[in-house]
Backbone bond lengths (Angstrom), bond angles and torsions (degrees), N, CA, C in turn:
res aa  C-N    CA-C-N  psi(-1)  N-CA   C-N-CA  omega(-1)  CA-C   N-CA-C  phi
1 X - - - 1.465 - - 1.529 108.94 -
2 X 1.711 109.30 134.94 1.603 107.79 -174.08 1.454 105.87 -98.52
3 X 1.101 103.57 148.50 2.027 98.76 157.06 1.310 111.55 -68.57
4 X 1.112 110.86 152.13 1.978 124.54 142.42 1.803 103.98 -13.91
5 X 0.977 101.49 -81.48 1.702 124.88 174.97 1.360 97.39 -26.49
6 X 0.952 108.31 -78.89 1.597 115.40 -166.08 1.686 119.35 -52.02
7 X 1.119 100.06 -51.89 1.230 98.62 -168.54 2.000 98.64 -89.55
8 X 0.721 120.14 8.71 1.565 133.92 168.82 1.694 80.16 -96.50
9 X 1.305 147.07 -95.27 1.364 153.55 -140.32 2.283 87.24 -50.38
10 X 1.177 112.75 -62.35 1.356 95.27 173.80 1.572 141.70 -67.52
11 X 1.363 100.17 -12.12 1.514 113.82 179.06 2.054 94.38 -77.23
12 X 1.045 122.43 -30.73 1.579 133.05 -176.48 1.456 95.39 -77.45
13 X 1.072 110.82 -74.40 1.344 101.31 -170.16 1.841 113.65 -66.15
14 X 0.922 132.88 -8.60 1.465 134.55 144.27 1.520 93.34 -27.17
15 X 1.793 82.87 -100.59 1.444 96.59 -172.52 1.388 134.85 -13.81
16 X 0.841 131.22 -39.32 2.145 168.43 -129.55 1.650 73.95 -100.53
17 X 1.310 120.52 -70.18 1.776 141.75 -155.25 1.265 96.49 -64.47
18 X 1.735 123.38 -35.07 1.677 104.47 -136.26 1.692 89.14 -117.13
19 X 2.048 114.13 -27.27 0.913 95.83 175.86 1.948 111.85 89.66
20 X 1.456 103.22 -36.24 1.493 105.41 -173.46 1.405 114.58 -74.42
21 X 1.636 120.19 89.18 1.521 113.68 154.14 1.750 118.42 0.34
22 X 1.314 117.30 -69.72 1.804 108.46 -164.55 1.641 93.68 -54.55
23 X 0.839 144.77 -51.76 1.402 154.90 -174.90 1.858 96.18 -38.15
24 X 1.093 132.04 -53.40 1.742 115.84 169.73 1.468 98.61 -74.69
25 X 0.980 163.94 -17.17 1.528 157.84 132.11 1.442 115.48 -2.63
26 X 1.372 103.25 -56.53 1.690 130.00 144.29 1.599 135.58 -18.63
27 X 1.576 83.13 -74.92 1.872 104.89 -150.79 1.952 92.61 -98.30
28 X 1.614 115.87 -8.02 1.482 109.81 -177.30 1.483 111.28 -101.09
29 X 0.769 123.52 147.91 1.360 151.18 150.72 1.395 109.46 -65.92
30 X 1.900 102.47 128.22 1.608 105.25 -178.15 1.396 117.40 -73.33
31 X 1.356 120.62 -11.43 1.485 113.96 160.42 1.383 116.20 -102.16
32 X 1.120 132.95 23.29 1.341 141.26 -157.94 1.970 107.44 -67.31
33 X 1.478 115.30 120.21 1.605 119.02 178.14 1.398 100.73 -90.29
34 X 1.390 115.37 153.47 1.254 132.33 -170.99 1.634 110.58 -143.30
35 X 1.149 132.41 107.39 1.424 150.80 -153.54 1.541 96.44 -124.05
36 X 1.953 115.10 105.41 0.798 135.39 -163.35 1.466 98.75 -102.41
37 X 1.516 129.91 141.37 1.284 108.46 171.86 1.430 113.71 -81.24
38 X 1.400 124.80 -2.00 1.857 131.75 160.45 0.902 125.95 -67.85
39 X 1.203 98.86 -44.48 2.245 110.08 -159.96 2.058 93.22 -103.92
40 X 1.448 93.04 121.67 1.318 113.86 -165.17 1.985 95.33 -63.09
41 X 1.341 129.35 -43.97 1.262 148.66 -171.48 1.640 114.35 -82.40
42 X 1.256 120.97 103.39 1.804 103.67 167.74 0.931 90.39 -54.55
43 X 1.964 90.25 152.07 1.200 141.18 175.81 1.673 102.29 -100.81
44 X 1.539 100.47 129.33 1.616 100.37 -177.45 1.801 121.55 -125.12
45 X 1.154 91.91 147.30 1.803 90.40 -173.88 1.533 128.01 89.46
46 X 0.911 114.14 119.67 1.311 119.70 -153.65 1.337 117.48 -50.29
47 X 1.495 123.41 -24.94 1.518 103.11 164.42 1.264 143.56 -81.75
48 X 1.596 118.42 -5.63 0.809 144.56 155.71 1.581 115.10 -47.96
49 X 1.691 106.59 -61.07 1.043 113.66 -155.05 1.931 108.77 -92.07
50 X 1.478 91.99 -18.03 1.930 94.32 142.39 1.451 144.28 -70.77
51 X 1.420 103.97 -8.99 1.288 120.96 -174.89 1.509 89.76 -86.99
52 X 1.405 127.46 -57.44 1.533 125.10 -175.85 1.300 114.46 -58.05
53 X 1.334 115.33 -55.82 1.445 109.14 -178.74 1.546 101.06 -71.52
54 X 0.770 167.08 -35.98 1.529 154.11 152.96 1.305 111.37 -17.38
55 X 1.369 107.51 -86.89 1.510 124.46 164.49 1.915 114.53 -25.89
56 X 1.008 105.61 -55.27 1.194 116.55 171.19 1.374 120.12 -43.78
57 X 1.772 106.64 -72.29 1.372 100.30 -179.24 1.607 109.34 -69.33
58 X 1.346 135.98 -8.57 1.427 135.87 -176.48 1.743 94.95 -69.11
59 X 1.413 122.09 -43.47 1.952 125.02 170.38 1.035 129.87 -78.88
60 X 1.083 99.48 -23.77 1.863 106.41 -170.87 1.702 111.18 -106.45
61 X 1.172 97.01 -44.14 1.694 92.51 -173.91 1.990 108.79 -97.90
62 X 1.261 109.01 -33.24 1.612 121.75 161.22 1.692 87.55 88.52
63 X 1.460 108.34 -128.13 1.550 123.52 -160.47 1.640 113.92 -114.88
64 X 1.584 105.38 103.06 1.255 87.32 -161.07 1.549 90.93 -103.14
65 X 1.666 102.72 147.29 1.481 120.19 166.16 1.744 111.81 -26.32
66 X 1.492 105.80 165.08 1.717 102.95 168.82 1.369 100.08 -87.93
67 X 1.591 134.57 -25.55 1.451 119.68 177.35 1.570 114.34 -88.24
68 X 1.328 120.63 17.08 1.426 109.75 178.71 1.482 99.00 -87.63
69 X 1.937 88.49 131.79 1.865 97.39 171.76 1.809 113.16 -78.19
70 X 1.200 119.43 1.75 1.393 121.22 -174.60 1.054 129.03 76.28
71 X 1.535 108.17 -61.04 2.019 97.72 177.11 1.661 101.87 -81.83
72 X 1.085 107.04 134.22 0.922 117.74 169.66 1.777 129.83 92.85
73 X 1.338 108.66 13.99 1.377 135.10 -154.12 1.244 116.17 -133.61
74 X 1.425 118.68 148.37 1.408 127.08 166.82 1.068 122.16 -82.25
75 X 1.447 133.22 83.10 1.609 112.57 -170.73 1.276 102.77 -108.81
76 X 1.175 115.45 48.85 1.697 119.40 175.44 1.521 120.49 135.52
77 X 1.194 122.89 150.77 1.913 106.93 159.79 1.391 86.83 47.13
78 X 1.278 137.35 24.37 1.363 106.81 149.90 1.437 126.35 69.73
79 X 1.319 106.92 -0.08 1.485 127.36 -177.55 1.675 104.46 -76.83
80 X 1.310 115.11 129.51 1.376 112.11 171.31 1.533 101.25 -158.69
81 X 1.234 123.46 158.60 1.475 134.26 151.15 1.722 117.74 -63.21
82 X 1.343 110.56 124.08 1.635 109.75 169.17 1.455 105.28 -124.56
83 X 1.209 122.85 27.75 1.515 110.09 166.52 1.651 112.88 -166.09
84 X 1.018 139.02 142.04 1.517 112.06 173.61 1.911 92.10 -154.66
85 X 1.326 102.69 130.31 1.342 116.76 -175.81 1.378 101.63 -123.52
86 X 1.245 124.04 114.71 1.634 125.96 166.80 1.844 115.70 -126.70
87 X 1.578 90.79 141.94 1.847 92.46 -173.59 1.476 80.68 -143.13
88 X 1.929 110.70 150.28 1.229 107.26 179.24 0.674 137.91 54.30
89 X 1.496 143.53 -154.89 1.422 129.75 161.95 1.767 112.08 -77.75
90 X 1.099 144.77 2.00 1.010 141.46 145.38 1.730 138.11 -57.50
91 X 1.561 117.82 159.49 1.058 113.44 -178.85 1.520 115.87 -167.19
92 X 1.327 137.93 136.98 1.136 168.30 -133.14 1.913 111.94 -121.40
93 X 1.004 136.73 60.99 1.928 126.66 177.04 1.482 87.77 -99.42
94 X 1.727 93.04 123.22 1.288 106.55 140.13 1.194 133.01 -129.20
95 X 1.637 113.16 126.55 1.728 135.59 -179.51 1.219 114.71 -87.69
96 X 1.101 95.98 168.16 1.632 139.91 -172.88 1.687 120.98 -134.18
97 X 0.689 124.28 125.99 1.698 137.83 177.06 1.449 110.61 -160.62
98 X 1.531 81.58 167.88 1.766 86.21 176.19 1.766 98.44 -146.72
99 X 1.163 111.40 124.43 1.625 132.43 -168.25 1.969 102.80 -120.58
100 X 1.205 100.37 142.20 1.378 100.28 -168.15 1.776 147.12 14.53
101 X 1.845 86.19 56.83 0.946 130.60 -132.44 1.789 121.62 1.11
102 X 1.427 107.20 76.38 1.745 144.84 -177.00 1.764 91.81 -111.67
103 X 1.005 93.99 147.03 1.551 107.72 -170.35 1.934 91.71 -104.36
104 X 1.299 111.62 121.27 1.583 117.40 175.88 1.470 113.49 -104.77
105 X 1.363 96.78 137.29 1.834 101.94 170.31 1.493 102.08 -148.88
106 X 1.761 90.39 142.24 1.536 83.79 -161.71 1.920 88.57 -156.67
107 X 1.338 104.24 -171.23 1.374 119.72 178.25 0.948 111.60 -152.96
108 X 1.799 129.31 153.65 1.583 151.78 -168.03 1.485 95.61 -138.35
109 X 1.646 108.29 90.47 1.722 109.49 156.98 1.313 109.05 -73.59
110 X 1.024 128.62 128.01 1.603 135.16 -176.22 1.663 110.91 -122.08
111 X 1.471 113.80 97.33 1.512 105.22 178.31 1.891 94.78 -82.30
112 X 1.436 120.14 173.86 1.241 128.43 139.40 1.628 115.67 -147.97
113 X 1.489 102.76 173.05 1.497 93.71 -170.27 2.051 90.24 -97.12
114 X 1.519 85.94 -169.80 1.866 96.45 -175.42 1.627 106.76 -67.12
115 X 1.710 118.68 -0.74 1.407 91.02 153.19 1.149 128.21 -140.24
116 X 1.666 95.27 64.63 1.699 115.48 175.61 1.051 134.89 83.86
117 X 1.836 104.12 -5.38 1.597 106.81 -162.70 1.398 81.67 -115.33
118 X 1.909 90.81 156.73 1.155 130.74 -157.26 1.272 111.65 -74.54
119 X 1.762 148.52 90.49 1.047 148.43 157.76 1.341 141.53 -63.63
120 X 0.905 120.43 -18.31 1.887 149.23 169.23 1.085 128.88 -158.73
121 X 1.468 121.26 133.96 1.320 115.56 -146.98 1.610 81.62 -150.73
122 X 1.452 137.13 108.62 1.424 131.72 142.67 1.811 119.88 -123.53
123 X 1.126 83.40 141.91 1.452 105.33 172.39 1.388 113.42 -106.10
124 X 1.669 109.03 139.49 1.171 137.24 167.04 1.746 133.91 -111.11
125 X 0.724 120.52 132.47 1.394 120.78 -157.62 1.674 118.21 -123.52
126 X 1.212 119.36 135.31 1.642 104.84 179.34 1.738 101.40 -159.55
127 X 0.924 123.89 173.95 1.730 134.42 -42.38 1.774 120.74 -32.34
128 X 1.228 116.23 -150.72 1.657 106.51 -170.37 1.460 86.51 -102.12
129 X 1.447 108.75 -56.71 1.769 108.46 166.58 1.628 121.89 -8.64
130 X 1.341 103.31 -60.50 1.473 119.27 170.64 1.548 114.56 -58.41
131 X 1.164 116.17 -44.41 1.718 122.79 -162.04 1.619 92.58 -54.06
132 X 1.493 112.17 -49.04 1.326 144.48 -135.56 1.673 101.41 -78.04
133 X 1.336 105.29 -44.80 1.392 125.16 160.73 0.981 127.53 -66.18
134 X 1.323 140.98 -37.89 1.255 151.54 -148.66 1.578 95.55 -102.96
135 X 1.657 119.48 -52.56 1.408 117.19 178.36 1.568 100.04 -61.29
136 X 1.282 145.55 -37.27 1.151 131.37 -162.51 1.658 114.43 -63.91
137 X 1.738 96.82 -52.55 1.829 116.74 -172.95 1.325 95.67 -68.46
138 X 1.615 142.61 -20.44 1.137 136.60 -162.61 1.229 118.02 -107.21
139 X 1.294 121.65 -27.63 1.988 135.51 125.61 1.179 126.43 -17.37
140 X 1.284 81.81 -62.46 2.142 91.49 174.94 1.442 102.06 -68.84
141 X 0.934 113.36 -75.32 1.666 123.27 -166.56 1.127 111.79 -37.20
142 X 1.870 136.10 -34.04 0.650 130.43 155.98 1.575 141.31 -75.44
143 X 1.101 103.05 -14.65 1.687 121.35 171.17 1.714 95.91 -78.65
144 X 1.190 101.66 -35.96 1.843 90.69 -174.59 1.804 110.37 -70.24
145 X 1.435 92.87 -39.48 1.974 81.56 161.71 1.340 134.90 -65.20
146 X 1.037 97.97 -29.53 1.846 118.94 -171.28 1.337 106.80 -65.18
147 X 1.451 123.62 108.85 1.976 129.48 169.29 1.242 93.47 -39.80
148 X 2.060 88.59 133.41 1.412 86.84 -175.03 2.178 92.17 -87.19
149 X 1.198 99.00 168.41 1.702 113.78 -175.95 1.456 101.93 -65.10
């Protein structure tokens, strides 16, 4: 028998592997907050907060192989999980990457409710080097989704 947690922690890390947008369609919650370490304001509602994590994994995690299992793996950029602590419906990933070649460390608080889907979602980011980087590739990345006017 899985927790909430858990099987929310594998439905993410799916995703992480597959890359496929409809796949957070899934794993979010229609009121789901999203706590950017850029954007001073959560971001609310799930399309919003698919657009970031999209964007996100398009900078941070890059192109992952078809055999990468995700947690815990390199599937590109060097991005991988080295720690993951979950209690309750809560949960704890902490990564590693390296972005213009800047060494990244960061964290994924992941709340969900009792049926797995994703209710709060913030990321933390460190050194400042990193912050600095990450808002830039994650600017773009997101302007590159965004219809142009």
């Amino acid at each position: 028998m899985t927790t909430p947690i858990e099987r929310c922690l594998d439905a993410w890390h799916g995703y992480l592997r597959s890359k496929d947008p409809d796949a957070l369609d899934a794993l979010l919650h229609d009121d789901v907050v999203f706590w950017s370490p850029i954007v001073f304001k959560p971001q609310r509602g799930r399309d919003l907060t698919k657009l970031y994590l999209t964007a996100a994994a398009g900078t941070l995690v890059g192109e992952a192989p078809a055999d990468s299992p995700g947690e815990g793996s390199d599937p590109g950029g060097g991005f991988r999980y080295v720690r993951k602590i979950h209690q309750g419906n809560d949960a704890l990933l902490e990564f590693e990457t390296t972005m213009a070649g800047k060494y990244v460390n960061g964290v994924d608080l992941i709340t969900c409710d009792d049926d797995g889907l994703i209710v709060d979602f913030k990321v933390l980011i460190r050194p400042l080097q990193a912050v600095n980087i990450v808002h830039d590739q994650m600017r773009a990345m997101i302007e590159s989704m965004s219809p142009s006017p």
